[in-house]
C-alpha positions, 0 to 999 in steps of 0.5 A: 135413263141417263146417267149425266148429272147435268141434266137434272140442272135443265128445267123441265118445262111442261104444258098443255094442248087441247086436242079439239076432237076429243076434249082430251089434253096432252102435256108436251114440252117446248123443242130442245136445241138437240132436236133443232140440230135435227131438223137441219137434216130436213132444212132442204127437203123439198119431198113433202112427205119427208117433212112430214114424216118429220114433224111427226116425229117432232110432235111424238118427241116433244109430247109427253103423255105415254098412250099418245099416238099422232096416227089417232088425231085429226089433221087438224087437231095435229097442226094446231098441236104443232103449233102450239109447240112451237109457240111454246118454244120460239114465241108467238111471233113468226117472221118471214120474207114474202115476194110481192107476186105484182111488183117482185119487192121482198117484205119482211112479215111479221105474224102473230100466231094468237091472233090468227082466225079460228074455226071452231070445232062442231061436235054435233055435225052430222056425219052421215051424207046422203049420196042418192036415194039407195045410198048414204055414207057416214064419215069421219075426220081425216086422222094422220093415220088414214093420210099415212095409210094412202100414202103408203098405198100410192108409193107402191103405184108405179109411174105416176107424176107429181100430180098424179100421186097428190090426186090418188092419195087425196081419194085414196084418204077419203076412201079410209074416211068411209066408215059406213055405207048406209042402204035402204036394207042395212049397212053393207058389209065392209069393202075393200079399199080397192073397191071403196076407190073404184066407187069414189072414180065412179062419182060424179060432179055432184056427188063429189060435191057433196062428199067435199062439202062435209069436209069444208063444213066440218072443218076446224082449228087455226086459219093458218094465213094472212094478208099480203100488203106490199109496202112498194104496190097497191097489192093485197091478196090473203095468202097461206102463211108459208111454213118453210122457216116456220120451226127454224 
């Protein structure tokens, strides 16, 4: 606890976020100056992992609730968490420069983060795909802890382009979403990470399939995009929103 007297001055504005997956709410704090001056460590970061690494830390400040653990809530539930923090601190309103991908004309967008598209949560979905007919597999949302595991896991393979390791770290979190394999005789026994991967490498187009279409229908939170129209051209294209200035 500190022992400056002026910060009993400063107001201590709390809110809270639903946490779609479990119906639970956070209380959390908008972004102090001090830790937006933080942030200018990371400003040309282009290691994706790092930035990461960083909104995790921000969100984990900026919450208040003490048996909070980011590694426990969705990917989803995480972003949408994110956002309503900075919401909370700069507005609903997001600006940015976007390059017309026709003409090459730079526009300034404006976004209005309330109104963007939102998926909603379907608790009753049914986690269990069947992958053939001696096989089923109940899954789980991807949770920020199963992404950091995969990561942690990939930077030990050596060698490995760009590419390769955001290919690895996709199968390697799908593998940690695996909670059940599920037999005409019972549930097996647990396997190792190295062999659940294996299994996932001997997949084919089908199986694969289907194993990524319950991520797509299971899917929830903010549609974090936008349509593109360049004031020059006729283009229009619906494109990710661009985070790179999003908390600056």
């Amino acid at each position: 606890m500190s022992e400056n007297q002026l910060l009993q001055h400063v107001t201590d504005y709390k809110y809270t976020a639903l946490i779609e997956s479990t119906g639970e709410r956070v209380s959390f704090r908008p972004i102090t100056t001090g830790q937006m001056k933080g942030l200018l460590t990371y400003e040309d970061s282009k290691d994706t992992f790092i930035v990461e690494t960083m909104m995790d830390e921000l969100i984990t400040s900026c919450v208040t609730d003490k048996d909070f653990n980011i590694d426990d809530i969705t990917l989803q539930d995480r972003f949408d968490l994110l956002l309503e923090i900075r919401k909370k601190t700069k507005g609903s309103i997001y600006t940015f420069n976007i390059r017309c991908p026709d003409c090459g004309t730079t526009s300034i967008n404006n976004v209005k983060l309330d109104e963007l598209e939102y998926k909603e949560f379907k608790p009753n979905i049914d986690p269990v795909i069947k992958i053939n007919d001696t096989l089923s597999i109940r899954l789980d949302y991807i949770r920020r802890g199963d992404q950091k595991k995969a990561i942690k896991i990939v930077n030990t393979m050596k060698g490995l382009s760009d590419r390769q390791q955001i290919v690895e770290i996709a199968t390697y979190t799908y593998a940690l979403c695996m909670k059940e394999f599920i037999t005409p005789t019972g549930v097996m026994e647990k396997p190792s990470i190295k062999d659940i991967v294996e299994f996932l490498d001997s997949f084919d187009e089908d199986m694969y399939s289907v194993l990524i279409d319950w991520f797509k229908d299971s899917d929830y939170g903010v549609e974090f995009e936008y349509e593109l129209k360049c004031s020059n051209c006729d283009f229009s294209e619906v494109k990710n929103i661009p985070v790179s200035s999003f908390l600056a």
